[in-house]
HTML snippet that shows the backbone in 3Dmol.js (N, CA, C, O; Angstrom):
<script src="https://3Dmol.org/build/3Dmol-min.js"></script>
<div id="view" style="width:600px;height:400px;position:relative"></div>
<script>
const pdb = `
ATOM      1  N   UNK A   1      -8.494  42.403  12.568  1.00  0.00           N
ATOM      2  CA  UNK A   1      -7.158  41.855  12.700  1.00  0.00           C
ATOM      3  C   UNK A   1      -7.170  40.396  12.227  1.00  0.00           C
ATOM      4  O   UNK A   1      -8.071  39.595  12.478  1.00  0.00           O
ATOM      5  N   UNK A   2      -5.623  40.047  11.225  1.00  0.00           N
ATOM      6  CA  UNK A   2      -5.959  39.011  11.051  1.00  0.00           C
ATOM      7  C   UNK A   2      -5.584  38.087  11.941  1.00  0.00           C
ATOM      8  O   UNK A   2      -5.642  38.573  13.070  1.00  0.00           O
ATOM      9  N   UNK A   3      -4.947  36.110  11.950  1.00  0.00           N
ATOM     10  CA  UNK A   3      -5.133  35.371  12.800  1.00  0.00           C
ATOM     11  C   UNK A   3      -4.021  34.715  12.671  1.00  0.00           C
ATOM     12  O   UNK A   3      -3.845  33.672  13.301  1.00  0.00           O
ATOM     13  N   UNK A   4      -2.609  35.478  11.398  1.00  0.00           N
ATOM     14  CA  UNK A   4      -1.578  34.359  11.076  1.00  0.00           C
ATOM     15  C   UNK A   4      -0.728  34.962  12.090  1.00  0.00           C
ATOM     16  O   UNK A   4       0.373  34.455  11.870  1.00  0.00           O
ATOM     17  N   UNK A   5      -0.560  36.102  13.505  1.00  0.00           N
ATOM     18  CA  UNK A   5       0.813  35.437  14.199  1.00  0.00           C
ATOM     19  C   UNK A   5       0.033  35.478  15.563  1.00  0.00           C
ATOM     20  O   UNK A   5      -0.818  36.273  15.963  1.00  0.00           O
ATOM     21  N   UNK A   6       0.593  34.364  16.153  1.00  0.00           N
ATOM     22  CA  UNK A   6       0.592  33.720  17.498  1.00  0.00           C
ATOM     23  C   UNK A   6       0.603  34.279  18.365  1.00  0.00           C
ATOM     24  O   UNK A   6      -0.029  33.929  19.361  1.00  0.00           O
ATOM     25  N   UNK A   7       1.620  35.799  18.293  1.00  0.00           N
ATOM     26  CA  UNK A   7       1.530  36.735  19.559  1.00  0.00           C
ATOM     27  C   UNK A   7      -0.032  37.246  20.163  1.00  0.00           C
ATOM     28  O   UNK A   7      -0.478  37.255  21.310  1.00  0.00           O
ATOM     29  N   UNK A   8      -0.758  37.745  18.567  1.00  0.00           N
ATOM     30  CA  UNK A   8      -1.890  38.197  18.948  1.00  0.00           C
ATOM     31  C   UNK A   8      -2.784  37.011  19.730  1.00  0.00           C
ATOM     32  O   UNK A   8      -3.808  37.522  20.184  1.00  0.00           O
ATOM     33  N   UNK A   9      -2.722  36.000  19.934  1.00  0.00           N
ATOM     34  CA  UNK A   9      -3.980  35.298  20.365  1.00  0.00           C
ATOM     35  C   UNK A   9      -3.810  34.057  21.677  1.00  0.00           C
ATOM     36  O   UNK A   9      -2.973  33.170  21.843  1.00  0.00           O
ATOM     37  N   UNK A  10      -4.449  34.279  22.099  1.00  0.00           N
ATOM     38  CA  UNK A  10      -4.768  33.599  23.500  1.00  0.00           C
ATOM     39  C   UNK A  10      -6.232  33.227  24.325  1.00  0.00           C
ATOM     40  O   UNK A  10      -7.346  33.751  24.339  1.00  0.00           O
ATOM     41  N   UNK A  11      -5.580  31.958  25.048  1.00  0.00           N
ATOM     42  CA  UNK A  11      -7.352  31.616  25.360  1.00  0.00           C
ATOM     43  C   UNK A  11      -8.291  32.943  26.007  1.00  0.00           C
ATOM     44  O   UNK A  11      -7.942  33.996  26.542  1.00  0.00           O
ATOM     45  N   UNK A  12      -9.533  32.409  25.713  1.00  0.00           N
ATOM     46  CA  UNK A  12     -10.279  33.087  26.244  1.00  0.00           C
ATOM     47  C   UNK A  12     -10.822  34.361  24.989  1.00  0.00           C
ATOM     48  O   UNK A  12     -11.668  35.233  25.188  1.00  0.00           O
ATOM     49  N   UNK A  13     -10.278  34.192  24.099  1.00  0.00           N
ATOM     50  CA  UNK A  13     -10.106  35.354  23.041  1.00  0.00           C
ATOM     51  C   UNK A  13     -11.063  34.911  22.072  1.00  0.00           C
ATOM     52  O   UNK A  13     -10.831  33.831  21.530  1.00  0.00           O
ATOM     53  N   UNK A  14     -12.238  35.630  21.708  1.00  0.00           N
ATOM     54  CA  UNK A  14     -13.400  35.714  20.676  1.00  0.00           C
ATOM     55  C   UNK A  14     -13.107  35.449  19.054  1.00  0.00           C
ATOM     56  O   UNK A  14     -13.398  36.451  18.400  1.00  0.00           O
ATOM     57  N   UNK A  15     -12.761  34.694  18.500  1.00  0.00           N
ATOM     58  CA  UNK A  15     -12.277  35.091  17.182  1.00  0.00           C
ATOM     59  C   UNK A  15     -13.429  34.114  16.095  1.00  0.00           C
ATOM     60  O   UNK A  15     -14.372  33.497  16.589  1.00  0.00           O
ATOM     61  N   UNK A  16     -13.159  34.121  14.658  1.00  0.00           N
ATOM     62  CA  UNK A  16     -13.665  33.802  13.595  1.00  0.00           C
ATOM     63  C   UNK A  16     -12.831  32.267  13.044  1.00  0.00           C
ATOM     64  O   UNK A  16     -11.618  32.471  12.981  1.00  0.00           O
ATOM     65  N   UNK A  17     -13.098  31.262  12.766  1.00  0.00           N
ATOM     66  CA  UNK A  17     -12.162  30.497  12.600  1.00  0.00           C
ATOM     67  C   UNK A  17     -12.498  30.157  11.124  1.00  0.00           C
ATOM     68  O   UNK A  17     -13.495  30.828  10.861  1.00  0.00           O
ATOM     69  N   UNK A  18     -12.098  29.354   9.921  1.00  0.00           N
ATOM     70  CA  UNK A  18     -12.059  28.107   9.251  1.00  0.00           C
ATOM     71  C   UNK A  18     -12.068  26.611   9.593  1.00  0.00           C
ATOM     72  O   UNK A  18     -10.909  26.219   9.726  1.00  0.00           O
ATOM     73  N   UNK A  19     -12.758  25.874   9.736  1.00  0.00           N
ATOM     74  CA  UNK A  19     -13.072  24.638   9.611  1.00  0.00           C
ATOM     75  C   UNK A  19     -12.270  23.946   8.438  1.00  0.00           C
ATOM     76  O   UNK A  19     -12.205  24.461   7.322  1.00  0.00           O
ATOM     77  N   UNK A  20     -11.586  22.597   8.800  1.00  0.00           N
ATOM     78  CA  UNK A  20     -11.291  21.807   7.816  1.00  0.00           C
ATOM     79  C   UNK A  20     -12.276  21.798   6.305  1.00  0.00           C
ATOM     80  O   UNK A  20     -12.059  22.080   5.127  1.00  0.00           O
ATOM     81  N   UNK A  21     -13.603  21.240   7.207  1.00  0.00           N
ATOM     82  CA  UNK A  21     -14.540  20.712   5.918  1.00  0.00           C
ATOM     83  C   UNK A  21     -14.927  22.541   5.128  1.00  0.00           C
ATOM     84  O   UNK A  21     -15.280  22.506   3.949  1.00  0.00           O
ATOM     85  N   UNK A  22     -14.856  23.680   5.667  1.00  0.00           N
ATOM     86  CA  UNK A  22     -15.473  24.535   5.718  1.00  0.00           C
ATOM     87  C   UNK A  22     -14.085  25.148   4.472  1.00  0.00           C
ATOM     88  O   UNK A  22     -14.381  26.101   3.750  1.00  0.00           O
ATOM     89  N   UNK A  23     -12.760  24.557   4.356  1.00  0.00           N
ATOM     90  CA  UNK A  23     -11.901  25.899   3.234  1.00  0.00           C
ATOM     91  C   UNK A  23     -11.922  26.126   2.090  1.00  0.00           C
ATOM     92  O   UNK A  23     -11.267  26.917   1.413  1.00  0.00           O
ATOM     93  N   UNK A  24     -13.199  24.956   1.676  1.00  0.00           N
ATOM     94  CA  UNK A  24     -13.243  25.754  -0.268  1.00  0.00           C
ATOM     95  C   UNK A  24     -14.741  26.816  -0.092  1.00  0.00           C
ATOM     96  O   UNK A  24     -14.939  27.251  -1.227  1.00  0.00           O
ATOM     97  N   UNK A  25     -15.686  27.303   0.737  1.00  0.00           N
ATOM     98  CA  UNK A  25     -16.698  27.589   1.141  1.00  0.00           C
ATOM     99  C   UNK A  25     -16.188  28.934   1.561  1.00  0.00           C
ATOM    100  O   UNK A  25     -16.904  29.867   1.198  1.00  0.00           O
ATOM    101  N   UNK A  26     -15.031  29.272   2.295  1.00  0.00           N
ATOM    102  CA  UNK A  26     -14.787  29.913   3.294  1.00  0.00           C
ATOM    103  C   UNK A  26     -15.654  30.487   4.321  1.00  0.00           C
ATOM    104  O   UNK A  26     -15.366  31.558   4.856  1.00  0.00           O
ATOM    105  N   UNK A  27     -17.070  29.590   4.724  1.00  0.00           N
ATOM    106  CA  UNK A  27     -17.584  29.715   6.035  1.00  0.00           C
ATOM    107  C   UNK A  27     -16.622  30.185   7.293  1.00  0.00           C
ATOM    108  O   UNK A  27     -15.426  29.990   7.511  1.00  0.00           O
ATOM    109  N   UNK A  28     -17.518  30.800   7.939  1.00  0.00           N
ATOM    110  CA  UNK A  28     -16.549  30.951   9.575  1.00  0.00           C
ATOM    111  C   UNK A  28     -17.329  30.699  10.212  1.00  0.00           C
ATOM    112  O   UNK A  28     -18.532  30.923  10.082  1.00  0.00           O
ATOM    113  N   UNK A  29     -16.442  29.873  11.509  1.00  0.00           N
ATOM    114  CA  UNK A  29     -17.511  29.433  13.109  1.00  0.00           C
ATOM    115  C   UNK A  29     -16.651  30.601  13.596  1.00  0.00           C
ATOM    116  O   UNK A  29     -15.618  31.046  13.096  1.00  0.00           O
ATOM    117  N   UNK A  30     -17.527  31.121  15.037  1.00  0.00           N
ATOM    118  CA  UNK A  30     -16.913  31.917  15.842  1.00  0.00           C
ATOM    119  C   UNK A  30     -17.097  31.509  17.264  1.00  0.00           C
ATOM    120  O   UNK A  30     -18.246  31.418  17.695  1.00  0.00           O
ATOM    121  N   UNK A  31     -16.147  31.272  17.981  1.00  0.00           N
ATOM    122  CA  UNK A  31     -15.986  30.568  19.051  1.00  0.00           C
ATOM    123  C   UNK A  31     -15.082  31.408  20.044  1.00  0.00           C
ATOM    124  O   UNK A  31     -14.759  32.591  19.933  1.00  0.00           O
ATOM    125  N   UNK A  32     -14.764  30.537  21.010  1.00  0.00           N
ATOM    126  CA  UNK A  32     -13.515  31.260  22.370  1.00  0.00           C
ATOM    127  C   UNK A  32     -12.682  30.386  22.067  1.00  0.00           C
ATOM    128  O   UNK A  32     -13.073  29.308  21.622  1.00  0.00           O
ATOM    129  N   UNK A  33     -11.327  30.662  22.245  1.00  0.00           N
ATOM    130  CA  UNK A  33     -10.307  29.985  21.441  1.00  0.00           C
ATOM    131  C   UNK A  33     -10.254  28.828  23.232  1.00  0.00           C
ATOM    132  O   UNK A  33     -10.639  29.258  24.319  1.00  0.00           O
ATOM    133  N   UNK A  34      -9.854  27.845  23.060  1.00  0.00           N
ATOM    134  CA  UNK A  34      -9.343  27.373  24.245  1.00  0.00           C
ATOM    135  C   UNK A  34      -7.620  26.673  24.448  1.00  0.00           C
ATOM    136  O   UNK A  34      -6.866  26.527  25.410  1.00  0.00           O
ATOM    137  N   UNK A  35      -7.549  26.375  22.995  1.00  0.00           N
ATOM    138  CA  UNK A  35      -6.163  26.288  22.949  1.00  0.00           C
ATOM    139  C   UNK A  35      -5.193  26.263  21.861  1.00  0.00           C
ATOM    140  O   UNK A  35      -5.399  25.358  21.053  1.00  0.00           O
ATOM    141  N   UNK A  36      -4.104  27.078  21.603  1.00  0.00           N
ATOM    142  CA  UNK A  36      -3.577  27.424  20.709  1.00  0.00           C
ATOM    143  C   UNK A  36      -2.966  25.797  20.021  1.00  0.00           C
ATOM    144  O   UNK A  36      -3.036  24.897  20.859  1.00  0.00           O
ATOM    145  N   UNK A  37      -2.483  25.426  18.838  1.00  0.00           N
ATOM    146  CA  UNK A  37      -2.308  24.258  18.181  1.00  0.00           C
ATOM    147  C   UNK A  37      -1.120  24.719  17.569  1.00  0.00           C
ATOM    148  O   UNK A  37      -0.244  23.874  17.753  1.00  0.00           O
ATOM    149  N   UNK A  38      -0.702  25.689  16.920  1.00  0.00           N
ATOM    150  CA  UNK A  38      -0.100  25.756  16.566  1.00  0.00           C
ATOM    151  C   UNK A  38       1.218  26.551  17.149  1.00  0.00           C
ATOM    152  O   UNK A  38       1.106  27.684  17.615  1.00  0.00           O
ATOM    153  N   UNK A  39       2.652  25.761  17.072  1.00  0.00           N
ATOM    154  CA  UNK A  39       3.726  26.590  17.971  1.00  0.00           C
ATOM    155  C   UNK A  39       4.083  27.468  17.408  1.00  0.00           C
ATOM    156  O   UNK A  39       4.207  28.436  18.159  1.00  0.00           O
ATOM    157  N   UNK A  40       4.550  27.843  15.559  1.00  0.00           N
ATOM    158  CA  UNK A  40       5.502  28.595  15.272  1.00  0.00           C
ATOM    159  C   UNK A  40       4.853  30.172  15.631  1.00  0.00           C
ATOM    160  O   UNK A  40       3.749  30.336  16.151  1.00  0.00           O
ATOM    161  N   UNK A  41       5.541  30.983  15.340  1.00  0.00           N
ATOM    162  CA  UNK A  41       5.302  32.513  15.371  1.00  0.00           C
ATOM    163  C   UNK A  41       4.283  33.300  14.259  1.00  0.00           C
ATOM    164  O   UNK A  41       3.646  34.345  14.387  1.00  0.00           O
ATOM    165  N   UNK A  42       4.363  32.653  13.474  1.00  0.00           N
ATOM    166  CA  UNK A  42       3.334  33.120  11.986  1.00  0.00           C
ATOM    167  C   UNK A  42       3.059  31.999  11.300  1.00  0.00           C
ATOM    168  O   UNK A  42       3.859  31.077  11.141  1.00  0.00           O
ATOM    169  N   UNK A  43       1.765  32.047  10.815  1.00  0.00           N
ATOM    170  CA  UNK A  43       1.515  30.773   9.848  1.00  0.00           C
ATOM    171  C   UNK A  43       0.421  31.656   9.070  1.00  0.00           C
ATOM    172  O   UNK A  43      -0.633  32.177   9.436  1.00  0.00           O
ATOM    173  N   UNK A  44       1.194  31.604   7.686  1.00  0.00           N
ATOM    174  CA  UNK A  44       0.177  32.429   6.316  1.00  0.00           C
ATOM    175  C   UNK A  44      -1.321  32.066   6.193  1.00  0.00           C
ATOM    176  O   UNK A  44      -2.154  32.849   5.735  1.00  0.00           O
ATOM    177  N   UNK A  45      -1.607  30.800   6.644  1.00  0.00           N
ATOM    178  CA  UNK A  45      -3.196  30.477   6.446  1.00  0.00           C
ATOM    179  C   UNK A  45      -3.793  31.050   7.877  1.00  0.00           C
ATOM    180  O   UNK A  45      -4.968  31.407   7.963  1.00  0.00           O
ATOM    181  N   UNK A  46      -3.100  31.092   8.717  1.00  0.00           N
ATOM    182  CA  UNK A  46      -3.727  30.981  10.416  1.00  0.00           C
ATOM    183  C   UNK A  46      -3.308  30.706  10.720  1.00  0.00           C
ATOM    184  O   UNK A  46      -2.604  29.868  10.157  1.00  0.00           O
ATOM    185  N   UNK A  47      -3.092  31.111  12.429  1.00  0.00           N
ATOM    186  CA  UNK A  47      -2.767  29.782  13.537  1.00  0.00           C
ATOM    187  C   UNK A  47      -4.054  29.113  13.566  1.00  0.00           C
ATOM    188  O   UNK A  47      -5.179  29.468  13.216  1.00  0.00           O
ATOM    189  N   UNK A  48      -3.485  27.810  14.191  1.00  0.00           N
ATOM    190  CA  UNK A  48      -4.509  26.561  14.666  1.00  0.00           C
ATOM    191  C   UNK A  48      -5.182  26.811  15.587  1.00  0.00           C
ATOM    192  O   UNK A  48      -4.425  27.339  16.402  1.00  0.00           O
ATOM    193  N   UNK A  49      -6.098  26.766  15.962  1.00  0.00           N
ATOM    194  CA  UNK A  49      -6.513  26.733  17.271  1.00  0.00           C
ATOM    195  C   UNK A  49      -7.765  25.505  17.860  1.00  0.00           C
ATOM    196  O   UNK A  49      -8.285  24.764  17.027  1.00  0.00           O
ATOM    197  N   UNK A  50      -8.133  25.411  19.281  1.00  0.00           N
ATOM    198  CA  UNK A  50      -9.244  24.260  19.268  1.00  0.00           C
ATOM    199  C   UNK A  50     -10.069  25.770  19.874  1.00  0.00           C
ATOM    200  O   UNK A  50      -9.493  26.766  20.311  1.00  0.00           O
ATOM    201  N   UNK A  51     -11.426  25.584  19.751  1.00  0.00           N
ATOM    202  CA  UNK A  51     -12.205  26.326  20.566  1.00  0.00           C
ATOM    203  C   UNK A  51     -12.737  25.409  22.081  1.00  0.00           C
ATOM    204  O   UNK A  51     -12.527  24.241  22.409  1.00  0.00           O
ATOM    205  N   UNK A  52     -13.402  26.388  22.688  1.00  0.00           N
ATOM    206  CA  UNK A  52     -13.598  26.076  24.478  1.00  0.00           C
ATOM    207  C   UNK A  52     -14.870  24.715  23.568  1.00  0.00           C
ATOM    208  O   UNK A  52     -14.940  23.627  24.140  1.00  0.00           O
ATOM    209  N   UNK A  53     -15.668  24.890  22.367  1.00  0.00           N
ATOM    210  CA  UNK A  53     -16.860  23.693  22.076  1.00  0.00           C
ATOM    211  C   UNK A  53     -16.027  22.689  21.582  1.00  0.00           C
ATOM    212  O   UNK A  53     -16.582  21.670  21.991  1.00  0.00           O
ATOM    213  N   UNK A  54     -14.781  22.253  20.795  1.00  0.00           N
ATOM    214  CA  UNK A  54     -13.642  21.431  20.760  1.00  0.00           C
ATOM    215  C   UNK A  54     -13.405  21.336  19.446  1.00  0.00           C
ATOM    216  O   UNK A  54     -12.594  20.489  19.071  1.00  0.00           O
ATOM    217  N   UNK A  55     -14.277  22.456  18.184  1.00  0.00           N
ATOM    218  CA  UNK A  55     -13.921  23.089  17.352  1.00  0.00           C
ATOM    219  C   UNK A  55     -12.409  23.063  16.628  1.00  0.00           C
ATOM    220  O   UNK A  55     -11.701  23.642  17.452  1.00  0.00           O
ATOM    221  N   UNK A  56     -11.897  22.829  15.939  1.00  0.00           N
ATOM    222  CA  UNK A  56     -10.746  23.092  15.454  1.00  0.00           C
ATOM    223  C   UNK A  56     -10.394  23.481  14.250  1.00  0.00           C
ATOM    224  O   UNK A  56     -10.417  22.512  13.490  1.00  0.00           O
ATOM    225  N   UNK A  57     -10.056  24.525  13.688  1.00  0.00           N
ATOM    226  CA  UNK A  57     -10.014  25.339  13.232  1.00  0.00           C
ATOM    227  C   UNK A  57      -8.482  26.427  12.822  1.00  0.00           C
ATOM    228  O   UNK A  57      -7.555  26.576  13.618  1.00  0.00           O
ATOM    229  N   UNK A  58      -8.534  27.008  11.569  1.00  0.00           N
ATOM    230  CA  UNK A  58      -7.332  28.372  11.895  1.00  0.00           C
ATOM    231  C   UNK A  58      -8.304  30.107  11.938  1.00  0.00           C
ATOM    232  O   UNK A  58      -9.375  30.518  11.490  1.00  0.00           O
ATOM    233  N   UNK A  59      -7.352  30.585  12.613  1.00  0.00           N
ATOM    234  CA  UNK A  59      -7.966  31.923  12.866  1.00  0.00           C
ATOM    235  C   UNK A  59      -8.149  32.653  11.639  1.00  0.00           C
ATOM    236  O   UNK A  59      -7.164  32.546  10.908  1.00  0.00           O
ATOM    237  N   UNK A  60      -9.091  33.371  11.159  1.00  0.00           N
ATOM    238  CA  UNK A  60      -9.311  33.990  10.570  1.00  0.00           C
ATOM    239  C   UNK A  60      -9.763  35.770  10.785  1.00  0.00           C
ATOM    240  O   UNK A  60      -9.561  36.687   9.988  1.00  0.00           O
ATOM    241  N   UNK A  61     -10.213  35.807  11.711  1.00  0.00           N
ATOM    242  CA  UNK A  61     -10.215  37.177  12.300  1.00  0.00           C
ATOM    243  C   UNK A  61     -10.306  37.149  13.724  1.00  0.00           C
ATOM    244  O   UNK A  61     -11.064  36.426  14.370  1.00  0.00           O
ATOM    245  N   UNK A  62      -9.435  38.035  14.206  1.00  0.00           N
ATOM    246  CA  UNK A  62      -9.835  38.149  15.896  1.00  0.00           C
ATOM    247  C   UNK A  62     -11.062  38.968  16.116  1.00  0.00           C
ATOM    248  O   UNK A  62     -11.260  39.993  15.464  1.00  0.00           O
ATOM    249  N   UNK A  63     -11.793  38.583  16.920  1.00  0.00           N
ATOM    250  CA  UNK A  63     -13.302  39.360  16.800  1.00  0.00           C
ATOM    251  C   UNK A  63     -13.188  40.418  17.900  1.00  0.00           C
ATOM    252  O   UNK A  63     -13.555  41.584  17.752  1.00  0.00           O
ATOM    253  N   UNK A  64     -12.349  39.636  19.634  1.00  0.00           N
ATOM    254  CA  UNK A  64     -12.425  40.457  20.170  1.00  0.00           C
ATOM    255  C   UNK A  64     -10.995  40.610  20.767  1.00  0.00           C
ATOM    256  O   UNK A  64     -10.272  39.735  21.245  1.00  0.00           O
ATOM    257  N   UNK A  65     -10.724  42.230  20.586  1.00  0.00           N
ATOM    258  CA  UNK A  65      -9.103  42.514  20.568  1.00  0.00           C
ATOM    259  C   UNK A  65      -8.903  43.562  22.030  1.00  0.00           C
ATOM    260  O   UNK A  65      -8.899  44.793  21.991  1.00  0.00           O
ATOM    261  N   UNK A  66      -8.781  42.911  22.995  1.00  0.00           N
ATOM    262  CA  UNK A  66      -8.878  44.362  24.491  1.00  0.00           C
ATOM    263  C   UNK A  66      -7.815  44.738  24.255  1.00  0.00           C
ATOM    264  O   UNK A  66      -7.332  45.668  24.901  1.00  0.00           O
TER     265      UNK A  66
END
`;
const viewer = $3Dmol.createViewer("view");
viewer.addModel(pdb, "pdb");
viewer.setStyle({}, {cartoon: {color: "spectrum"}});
viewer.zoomTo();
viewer.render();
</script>
C-alpha cells in the first residue's frame, strides 16, 4: 500500500519512508510513524510524517497494515 492519503496512516503504524537528503537515491528508512505532518487528505509524493526516532520523512509504503 502506498503512503499518499492520510486516512490510511496513523501513529504507531510500521511504514517505509523517503528522507529529504535520500529523494534522488530513492533509499527508504523504516520506522513507527509518531506523527502525521501533513494535514491535507492526499499528497501525490506522500504524506509527511516524523517517526517515534524523530526521522522525517514522506510515506512511501505502509509496511504494516492490521
Amino acid at each position: 500500500m502506498n503512503g499518499q492519503n492520510r486516512s490510511d496512516i496513523y501513529p504507531g503504524l510500521e511504514v517505509d519512508i523517503i528522507l529529504k537528503k535520500d529523494q534522488r537515491s530513492g533509499k527508504l528508512t523504516r520506522g513507527i510513524v509518531q506523527t502525521l505532518l501533513t494535514s491535507s487528505a492526499y499528497h501525490s509524493r506522500g504524506i509527511k510524517v516524523r517517526l517515534e526516532d524523530g526521522q522525517v520523512g514522506r510515506v512511501a509504503f505502509i509496511v504494516d497494515s492490521e
